[in-house]
C-alpha distance (Angstrom), angle and dihedral (degrees) to the residues before:
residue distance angle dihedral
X1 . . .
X2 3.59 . .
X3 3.95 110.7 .
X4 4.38 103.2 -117.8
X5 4.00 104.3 -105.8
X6 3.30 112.8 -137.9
X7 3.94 141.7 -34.8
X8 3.94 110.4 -123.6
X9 3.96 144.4 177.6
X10 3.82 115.0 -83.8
X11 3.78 79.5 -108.8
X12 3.54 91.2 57.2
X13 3.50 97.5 41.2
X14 3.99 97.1 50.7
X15 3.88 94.4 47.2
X16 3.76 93.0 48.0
X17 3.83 88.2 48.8
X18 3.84 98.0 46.6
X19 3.39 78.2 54.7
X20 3.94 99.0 60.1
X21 3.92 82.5 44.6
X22 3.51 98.2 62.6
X23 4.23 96.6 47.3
X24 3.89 79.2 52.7
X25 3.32 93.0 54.5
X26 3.86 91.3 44.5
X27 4.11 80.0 53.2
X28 3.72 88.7 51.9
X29 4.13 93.0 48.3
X30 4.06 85.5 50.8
X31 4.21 89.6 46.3
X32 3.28 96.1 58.2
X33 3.96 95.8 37.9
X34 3.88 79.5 60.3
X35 3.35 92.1 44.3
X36 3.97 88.9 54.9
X37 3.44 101.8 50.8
X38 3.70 93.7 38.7
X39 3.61 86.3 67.8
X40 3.61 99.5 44.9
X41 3.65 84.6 62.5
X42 4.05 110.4 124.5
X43 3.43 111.6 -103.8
X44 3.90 128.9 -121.1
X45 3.59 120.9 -125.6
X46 3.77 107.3 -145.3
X47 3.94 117.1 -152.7
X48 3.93 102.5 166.6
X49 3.89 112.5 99.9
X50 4.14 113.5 -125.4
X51 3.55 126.3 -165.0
X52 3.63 119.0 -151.3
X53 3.79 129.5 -159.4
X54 4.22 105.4 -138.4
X55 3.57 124.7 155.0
X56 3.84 94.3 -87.8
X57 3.87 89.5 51.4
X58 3.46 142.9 -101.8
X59 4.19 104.6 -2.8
X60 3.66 122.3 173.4
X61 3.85 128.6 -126.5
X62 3.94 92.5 -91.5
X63 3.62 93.6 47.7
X64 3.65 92.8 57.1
X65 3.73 91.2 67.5
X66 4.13 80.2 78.0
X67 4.06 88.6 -141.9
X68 3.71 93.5 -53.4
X69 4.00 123.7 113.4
X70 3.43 102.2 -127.4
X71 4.12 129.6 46.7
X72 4.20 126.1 -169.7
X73 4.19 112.7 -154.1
X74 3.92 106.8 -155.7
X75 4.45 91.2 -173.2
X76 3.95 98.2 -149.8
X77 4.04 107.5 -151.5
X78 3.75 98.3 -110.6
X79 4.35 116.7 129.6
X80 3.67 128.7 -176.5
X81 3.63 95.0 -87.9
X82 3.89 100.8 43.9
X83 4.05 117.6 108.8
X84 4.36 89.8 -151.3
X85 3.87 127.6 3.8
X86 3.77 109.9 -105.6
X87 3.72 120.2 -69.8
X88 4.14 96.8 -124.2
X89 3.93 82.8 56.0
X90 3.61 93.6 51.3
X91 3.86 94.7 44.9
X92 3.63 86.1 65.9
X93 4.07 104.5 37.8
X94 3.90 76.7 62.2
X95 3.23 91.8 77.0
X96 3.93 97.7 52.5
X97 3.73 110.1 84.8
X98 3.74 96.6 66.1
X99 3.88 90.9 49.3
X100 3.84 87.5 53.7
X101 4.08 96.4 80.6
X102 4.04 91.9 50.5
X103 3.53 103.2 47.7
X104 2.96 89.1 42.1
X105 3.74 102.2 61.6
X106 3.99 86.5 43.9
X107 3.83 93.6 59.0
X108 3.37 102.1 -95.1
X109 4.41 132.4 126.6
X110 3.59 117.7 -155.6
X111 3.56 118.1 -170.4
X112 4.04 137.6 160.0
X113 4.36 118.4 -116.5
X114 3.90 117.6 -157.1
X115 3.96 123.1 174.7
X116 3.85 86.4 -146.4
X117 3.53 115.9 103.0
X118 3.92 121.2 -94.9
X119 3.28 110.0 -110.8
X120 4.43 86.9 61.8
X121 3.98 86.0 46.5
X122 4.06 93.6 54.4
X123 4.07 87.2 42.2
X124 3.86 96.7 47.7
X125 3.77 90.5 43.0
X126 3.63 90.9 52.9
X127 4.10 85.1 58.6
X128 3.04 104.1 45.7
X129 4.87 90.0 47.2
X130 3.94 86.3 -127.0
X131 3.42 117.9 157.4
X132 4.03 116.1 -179.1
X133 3.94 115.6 103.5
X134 3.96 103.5 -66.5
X135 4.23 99.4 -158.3
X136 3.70 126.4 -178.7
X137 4.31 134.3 -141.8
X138 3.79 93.0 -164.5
X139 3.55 96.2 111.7
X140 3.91 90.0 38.6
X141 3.88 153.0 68.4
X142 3.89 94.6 -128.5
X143 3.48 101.8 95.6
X144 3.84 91.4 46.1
X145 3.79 93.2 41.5
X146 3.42 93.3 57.8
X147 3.72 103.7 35.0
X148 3.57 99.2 -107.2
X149 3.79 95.4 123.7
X150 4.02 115.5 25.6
X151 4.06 109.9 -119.3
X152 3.97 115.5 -124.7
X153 4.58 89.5 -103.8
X154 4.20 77.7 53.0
X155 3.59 101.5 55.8
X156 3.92 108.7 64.6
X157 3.90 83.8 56.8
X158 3.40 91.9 41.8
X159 4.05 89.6 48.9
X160 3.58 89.9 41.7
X161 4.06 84.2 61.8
X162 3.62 108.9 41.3
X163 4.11 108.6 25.4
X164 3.47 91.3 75.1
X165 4.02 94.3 53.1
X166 3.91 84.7 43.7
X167 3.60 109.3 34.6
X168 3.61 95.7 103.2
X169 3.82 104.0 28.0
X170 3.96 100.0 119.7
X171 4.39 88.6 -175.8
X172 3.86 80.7 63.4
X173 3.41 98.5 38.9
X174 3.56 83.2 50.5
X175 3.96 95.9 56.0
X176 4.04 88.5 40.8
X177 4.12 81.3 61.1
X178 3.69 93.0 43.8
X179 3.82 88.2 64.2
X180 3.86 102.6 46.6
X181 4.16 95.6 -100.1
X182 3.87 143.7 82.5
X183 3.14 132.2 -100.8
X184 3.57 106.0 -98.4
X185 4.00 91.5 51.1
X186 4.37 87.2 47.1
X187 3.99 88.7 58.0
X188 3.54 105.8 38.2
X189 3.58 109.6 38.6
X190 4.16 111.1 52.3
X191 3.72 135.6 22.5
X192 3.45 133.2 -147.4
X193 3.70 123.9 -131.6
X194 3.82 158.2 85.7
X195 4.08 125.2 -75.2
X196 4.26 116.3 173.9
X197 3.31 125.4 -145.6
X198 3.95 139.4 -154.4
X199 4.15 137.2 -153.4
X200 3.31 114.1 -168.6
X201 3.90 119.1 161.8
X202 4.00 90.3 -14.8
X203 3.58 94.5 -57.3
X204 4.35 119.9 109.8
X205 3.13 116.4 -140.7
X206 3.81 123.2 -170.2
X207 3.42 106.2 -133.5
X208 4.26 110.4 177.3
X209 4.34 138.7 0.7
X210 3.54 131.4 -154.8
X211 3.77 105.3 169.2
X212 3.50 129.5 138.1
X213 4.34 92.2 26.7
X214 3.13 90.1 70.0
X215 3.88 125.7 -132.9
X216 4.16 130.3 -95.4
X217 3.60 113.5 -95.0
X218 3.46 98.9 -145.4
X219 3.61 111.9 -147.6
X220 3.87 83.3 72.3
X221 4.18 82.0 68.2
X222 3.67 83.8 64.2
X223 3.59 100.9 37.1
X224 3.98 85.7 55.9
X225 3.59 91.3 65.9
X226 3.95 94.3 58.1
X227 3.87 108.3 99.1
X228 3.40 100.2 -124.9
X229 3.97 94.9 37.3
X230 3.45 99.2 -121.9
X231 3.76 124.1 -73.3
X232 3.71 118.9 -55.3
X233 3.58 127.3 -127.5
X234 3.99 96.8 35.4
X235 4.52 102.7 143.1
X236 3.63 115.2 -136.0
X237 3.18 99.8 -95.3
X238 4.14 127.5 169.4
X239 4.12 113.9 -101.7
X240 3.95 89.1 -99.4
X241 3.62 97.0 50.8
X242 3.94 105.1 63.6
X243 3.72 106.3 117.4
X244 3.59 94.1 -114.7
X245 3.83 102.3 53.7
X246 3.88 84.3 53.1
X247 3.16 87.3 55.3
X248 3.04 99.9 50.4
X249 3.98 97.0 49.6
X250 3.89 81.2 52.0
């Protein structure tokens, strides 16, 4: 844990903090810059029928939007063979259900994409108490397509790429455990990340992708506020796992 700086005047203290406040709105300036250009990005008109497997059944790309315009993918790191989707992607689906009333009211779906098959989606959902739309790509070429999951004539590139920055991370090892696989098969098989979609006159459009760089989790937004930043050395862990909720359930 981070050793506390300094102890200062209050004249000290306010003109060092007016100072933080102005690179963070410099930060904000550059956010919504970002957020601009990001949606002046061209869209692209999507003509290949998906079928999704969601707990009403089979539901194609265009029905997912649930009547709305606009539809946000988070794609939770979860394939066929996994026993649990990976902790870091969990950490952030957390923070989904109370999201869910807002965007929804400004035109906007949010649902969750796994390449595992649905019956493990409905099971780990029920776990972890989540309850925004949970959907699954098993049965379909989305997640490939797209470049949410990373087809078998991908992976010894992608392994070629990223098992020699990885091959001796034990925290990732650690999180490839976690979800029933090795290490090899956790970073060369799914990606993490956001893609946004768009219906306009019955056609989808995708619109933006973020996979592969992954996405903020955004608790750590808060947690970067906290003097001391929060204590150090705490895994990534899923919400049920922290020592002292299992003990607790004990």
């Amino acid at each position: 844990m981070m050793a506390h700086p300094m102890v200062g005047t209050r004249e000290e203290w306010e003109a060092a903090n007016s100072n933080v406040i102005e690179r963070e709105k410099e930060l904000d300036r550059l956010s919504e810059e970002i957020t601009r250009k990001r949606r002046e990005l061209p869209w692209l008109r999507i003509d290949k029928d998906y079928n999704l497997d969601t707990d009403e059944g089979p539901k194609t790309l265009a029905e997912l939007f649930d009547g709305r315009s606009q539809l946000l993918i988070y794609h939770i790191m979860f394939g066929p063979s996994w026993t649990a989707a990976c902790p870091g992607c969990s950490q952030l689906a957390d923070q989904f259900d109370g999201m869910l009333a807002h965007l929804n009211a400004r035109d906007v779906t949010l649902i969750c994409v796994s390449h595992a098959p649905l019956e493990k989606l409905q099971a780990y959902k029920s776990r972890m108490g989540w309850q925004f739309p949970y959907v699954s790509s098993f049965h379909s070429d989305f997640n490939d397509d797209i470049g949410a999951s990373i087809t078998q004539e991908q992976q010894p590139e992608v392994a070629n790429q990223v098992l020699p920055i990885f091959a001796n991370d034990e925290a990732i090892a650690k999180l490839a455990a976690s979800c029933g696989i090795d290490l090899k098969e956790y970073v060369t098989t799914e990606a993490p990340g956001m893609t946004a979609w768009a219906l306009e006159e019955g056609r989808v459009y995708q619109t933006y992708s973020s996979l592969r760089v992954g996405f903020p989790v955004f608790y750590y937004q808060v947690l970067e506020r906290a003097p001391k930043g929060g204590k150090e050395g705490v895994p990534v862990l899923r919400h049920d796992e922290y020592p002292e909720i299992v003990a607790a359930r004990s």
